[in-house]
C-alpha positions as a Markdown table, in Angstrom:
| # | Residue | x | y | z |
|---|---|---|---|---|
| 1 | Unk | 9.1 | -6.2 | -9.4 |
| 2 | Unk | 6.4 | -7.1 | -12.2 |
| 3 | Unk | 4.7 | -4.3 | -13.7 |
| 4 | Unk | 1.5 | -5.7 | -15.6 |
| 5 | Unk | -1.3 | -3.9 | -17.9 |
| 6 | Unk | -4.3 | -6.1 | -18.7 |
| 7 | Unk | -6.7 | -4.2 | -20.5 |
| 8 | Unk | -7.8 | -1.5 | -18.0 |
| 9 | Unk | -6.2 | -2.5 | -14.8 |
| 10 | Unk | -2.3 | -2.2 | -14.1 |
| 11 | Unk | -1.1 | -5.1 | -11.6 |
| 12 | Unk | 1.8 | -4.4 | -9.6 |
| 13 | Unk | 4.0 | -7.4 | -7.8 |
| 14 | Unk | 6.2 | -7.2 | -5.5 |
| 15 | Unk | 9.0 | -9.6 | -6.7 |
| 16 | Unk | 11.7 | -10.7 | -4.0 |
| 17 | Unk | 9.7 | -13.7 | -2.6 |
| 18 | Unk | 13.5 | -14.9 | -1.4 |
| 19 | Unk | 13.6 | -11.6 | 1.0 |
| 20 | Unk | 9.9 | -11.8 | 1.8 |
| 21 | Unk | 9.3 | -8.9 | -0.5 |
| 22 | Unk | 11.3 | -6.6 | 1.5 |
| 23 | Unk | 11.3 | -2.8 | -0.5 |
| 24 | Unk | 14.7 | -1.9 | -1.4 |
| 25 | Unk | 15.9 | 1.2 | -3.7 |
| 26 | Unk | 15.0 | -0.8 | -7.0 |
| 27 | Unk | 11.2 | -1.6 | -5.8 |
| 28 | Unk | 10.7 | 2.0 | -4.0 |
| 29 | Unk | 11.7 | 3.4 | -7.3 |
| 30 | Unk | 9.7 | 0.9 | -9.4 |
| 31 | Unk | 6.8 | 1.3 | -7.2 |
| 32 | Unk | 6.8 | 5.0 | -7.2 |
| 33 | Unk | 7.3 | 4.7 | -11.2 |
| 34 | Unk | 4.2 | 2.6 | -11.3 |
| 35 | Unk | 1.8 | 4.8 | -9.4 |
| 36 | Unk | 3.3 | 7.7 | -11.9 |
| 37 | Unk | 2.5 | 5.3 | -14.7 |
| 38 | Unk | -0.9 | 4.6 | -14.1 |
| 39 | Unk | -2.0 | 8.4 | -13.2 |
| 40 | Unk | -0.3 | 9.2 | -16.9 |
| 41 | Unk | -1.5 | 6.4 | -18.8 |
| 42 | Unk | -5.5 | 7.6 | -20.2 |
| 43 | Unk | -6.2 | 3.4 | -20.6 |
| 44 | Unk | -5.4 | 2.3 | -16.9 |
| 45 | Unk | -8.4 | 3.0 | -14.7 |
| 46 | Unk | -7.5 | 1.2 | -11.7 |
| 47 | Unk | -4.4 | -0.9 | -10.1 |
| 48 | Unk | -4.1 | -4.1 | -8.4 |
| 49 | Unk | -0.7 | -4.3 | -5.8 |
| 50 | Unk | 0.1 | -7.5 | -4.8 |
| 51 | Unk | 3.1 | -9.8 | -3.6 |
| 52 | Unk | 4.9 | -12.9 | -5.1 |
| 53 | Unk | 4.9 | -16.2 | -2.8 |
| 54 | Unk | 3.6 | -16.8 | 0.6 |
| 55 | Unk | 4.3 | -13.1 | 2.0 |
| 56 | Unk | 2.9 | -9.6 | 0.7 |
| 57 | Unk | 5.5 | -7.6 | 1.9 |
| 58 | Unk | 8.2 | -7.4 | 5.5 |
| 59 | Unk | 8.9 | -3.6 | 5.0 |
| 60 | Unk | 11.8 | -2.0 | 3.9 |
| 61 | Unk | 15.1 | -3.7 | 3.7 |
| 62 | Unk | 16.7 | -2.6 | 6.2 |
| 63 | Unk | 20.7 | -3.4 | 5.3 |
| 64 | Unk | 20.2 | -0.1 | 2.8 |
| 65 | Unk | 19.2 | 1.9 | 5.4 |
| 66 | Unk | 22.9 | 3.0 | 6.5 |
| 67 | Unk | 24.0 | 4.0 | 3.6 |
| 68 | Unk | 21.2 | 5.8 | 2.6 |
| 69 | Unk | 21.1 | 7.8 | 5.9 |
| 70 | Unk | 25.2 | 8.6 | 5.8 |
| 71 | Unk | 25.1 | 9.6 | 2.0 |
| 72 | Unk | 26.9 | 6.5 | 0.6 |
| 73 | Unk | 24.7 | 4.9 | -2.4 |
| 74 | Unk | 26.3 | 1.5 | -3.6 |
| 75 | Unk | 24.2 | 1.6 | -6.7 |
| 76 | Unk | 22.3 | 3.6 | -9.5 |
| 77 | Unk | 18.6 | 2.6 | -7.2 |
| 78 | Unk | 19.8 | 4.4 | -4.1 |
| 79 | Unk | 21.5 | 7.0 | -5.7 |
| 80 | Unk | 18.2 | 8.3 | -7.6 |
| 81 | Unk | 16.7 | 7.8 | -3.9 |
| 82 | Unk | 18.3 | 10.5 | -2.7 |
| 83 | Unk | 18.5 | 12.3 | -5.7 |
| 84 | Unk | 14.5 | 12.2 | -5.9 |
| 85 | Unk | 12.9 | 12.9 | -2.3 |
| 86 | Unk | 9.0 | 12.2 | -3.8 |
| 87 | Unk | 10.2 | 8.5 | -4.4 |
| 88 | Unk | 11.3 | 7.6 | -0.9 |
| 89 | Unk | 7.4 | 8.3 | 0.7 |
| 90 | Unk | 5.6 | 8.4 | -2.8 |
| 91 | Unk | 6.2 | 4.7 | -3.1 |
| 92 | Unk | 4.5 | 3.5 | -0.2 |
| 93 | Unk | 1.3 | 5.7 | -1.2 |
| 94 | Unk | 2.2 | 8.2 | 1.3 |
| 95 | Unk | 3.0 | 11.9 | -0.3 |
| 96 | Unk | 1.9 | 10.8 | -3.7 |
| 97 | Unk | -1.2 | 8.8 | -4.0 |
| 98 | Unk | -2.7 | 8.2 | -8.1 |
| 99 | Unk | -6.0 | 9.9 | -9.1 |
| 100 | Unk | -7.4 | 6.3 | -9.7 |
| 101 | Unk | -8.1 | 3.4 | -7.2 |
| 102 | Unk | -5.6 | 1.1 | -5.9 |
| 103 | Unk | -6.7 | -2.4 | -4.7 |
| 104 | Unk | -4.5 | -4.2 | -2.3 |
| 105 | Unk | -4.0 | -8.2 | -2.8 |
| 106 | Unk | -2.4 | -9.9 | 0.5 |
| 107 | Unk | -1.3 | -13.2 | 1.5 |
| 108 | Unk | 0.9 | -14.5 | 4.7 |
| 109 | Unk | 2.6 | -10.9 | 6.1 |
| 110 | Unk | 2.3 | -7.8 | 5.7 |
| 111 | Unk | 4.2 | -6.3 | 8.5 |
| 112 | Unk | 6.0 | -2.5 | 8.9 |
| 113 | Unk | 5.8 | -1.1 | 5.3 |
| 114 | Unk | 3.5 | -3.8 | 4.0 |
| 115 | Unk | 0.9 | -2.6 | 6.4 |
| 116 | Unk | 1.9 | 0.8 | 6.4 |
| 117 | Unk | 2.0 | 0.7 | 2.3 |
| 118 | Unk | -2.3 | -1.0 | 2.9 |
| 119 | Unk | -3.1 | 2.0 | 4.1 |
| 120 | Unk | -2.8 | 4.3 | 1.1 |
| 121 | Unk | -5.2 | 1.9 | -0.9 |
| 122 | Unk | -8.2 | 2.0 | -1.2 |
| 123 | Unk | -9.9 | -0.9 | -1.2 |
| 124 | Unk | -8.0 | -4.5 | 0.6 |
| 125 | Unk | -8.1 | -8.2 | -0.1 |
| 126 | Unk | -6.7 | -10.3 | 2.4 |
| 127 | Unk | -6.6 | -14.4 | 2.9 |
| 128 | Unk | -7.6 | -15.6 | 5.8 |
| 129 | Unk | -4.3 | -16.8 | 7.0 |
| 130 | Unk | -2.8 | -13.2 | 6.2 |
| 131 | Unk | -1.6 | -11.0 | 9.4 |
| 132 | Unk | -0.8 | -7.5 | 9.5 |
| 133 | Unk | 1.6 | -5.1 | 11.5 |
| 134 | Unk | 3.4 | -1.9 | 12.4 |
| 135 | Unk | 6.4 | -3.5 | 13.9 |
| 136 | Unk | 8.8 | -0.8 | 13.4 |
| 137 | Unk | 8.6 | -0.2 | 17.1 |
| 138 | Unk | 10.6 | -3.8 | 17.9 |
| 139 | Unk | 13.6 | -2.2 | 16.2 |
| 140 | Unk | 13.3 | 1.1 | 17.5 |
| 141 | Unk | 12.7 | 2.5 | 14.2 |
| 142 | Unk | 9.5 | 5.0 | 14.2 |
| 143 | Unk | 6.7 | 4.5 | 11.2 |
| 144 | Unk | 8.0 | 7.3 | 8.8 |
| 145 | Unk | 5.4 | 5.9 | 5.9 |
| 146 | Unk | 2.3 | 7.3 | 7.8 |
| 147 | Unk | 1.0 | 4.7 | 9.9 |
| 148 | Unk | 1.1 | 7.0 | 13.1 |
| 149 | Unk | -1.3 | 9.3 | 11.2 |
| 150 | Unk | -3.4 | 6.9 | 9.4 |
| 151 | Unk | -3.8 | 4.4 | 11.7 |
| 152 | Unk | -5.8 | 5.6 | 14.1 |
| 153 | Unk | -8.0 | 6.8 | 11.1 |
| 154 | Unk | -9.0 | 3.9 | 9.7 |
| 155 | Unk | -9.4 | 1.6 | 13.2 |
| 156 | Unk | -10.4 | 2.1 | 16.7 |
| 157 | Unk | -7.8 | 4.0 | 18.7 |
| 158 | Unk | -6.8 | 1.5 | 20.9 |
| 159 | Unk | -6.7 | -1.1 | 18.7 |
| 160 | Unk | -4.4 | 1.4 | 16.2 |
| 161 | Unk | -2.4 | 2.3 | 19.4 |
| 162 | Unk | -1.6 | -1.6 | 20.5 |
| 163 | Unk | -0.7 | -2.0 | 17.0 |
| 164 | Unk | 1.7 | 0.7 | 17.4 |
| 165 | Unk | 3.7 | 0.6 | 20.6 |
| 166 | Unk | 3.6 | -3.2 | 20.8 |
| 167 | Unk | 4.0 | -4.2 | 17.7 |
| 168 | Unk | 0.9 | -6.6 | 17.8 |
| 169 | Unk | -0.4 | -8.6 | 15.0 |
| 170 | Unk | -3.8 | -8.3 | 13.1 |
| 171 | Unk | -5.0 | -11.2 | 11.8 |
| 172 | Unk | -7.0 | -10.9 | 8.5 |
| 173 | Unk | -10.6 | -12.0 | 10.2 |
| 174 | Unk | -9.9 | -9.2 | 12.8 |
| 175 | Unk | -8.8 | -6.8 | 10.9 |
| 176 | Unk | -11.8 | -7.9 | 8.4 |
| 177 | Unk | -14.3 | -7.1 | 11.4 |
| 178 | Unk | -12.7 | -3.7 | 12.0 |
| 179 | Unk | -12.5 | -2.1 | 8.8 |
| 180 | Unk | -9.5 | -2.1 | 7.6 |
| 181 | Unk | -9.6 | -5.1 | 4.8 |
| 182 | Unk | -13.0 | -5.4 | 2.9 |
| 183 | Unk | -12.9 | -9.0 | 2.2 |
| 184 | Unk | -11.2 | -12.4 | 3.0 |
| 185 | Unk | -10.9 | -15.2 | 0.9 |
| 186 | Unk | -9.4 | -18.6 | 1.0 |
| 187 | Unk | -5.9 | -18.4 | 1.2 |
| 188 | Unk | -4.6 | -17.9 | -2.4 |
| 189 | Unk | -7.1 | -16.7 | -3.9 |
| 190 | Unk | -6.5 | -12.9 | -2.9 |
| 191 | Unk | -5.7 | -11.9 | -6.3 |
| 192 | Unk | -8.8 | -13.4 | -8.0 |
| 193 | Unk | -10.9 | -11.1 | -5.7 |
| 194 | Unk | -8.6 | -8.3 | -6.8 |
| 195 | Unk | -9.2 | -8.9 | -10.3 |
| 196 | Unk | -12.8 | -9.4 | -10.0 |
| 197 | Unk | -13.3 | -6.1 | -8.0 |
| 198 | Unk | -10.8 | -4.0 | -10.3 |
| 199 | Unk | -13.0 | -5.8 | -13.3 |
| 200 | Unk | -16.4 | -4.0 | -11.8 |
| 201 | Unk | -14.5 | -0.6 | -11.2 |
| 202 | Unk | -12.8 | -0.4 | -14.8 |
| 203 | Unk | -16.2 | -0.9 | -16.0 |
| 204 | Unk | -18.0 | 1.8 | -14.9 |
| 205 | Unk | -17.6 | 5.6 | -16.0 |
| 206 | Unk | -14.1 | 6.6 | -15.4 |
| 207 | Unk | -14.7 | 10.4 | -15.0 |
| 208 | Unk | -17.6 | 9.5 | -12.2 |
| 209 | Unk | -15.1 | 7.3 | -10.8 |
| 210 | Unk | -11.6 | 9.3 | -10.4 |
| 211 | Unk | -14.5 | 12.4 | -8.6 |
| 212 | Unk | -15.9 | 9.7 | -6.5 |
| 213 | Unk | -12.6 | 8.6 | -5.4 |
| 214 | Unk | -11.1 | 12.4 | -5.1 |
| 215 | Unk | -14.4 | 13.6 | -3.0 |
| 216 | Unk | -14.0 | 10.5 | -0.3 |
| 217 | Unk | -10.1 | 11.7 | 0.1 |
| 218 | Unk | -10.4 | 15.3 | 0.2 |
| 219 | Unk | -13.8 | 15.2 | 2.7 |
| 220 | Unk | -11.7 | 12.0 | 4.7 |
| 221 | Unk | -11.2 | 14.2 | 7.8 |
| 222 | Unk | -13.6 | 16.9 | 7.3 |
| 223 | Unk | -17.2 | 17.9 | 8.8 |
| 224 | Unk | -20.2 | 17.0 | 6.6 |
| 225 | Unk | -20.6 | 20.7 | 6.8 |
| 226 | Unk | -17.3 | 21.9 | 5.4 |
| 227 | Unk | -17.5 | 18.9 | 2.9 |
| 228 | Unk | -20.6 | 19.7 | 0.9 |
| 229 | Unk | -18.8 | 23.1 | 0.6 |
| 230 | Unk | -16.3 | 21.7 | -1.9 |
């Protein structure tokens, strides 16, 4: 995985282009390092997470999956996995999600984890040949990084339940028209957008920024009523 600081923004990309990105022990911890990183450092106002080559992210890899659940680490990665339970559903921006925004850059596939992982951001860049999906379900696995939750949340039910128990595709313009990316671009130009958004964020007021960005997640499933209370 790169880790990146220029000036204000801290770009994050997901390095394994060979394995389509897949998240193993080294990235979760990497990944769940980087979100510490740029809630600690006072110069990082915003972050950019992004993939390398022609897919954003397949998930998890699923070969360490047995000998994470039976206790058997093969390497230092795993074995601070399970010696750290915030890093296995911090990384993907589940139980740990930074004070400051998090812009998502896609191209090709984001499917299992690389959707689930889009949700926890907070604003989405997609190009228009990108396709997303919860296809846990195909392998009998269930969604563990939120997607069951959040889903439904951020899109129409049904549309969130198809996704879901058939393990249907989104393409980018769809998933454009129902809220769940803000913009698509030309295919490969995904990070450009990213930059140029993150650019207009790190310039304003950081303070009014991190409260803006704390209000819309702590009112996110709350009345207008109770939310003008906090």
């Amino acid at each position: 995985m790169i880790v990146e600081k220029e000036g204000h923004i801290l770009i994050v990309t997901l390095n394994r282009p060979e394995k389509k990105n897949c998240v193993n022990s080294e990235v979760m911890c990497r990944l769940y390092d980087a979100w510490v990183q740029l809630d600690a450092d006072p110069e990082l106002r915003v972050a950019i997470l992004t993939g390398k080559g022609d897919t954003f992210c397949a998930g998890m890899d699923l070969s360490e999956i047995p000998k994470l659940r039976t206790g058997k680490p093969t390497n230092d990665w795993m074995k601070r996995v399970m010696s750290e339970p915030d890093i296995m559903m911090g990384c993907w921006l589940k139980t740990y999600r930074p004070t400051k925004p998090v812009i998502l850059a896609a191209e090709g596939f984001a499917r299992a984890g690389g959707t689930e992982i889009l949700q926890g951001t907070d604003i989405r860049v997609a190009g228009e040949s990108a396709m997303f999906g919860v296809t846990e379900v195909q392998r009998g696995l269930f969604p563990m990084a939120g997607s069951a939750v959040r889903l439904r949340r951020q899109i129409p039910y049904a549309i969130a339940a198809e996704m879901l128990l058939a393990g249907e595709d989104l393409p980018a313009n769809r998933a454009h028209a129902l809220g769940l990316v803000n913009h698509v671009v030309p295919d490969g130009q995904a990070l450009a957008k990213a930059i140029e958004i993150a650019e207009r964020i790190a310039s304003n007021g950081p303070l009014a920024v991190s409260g803006i960005l704390a209000t819309l997640r702590a009112t996110e499933t709350l009345s207008e009523e109770e939310a003008f209370k906090i």
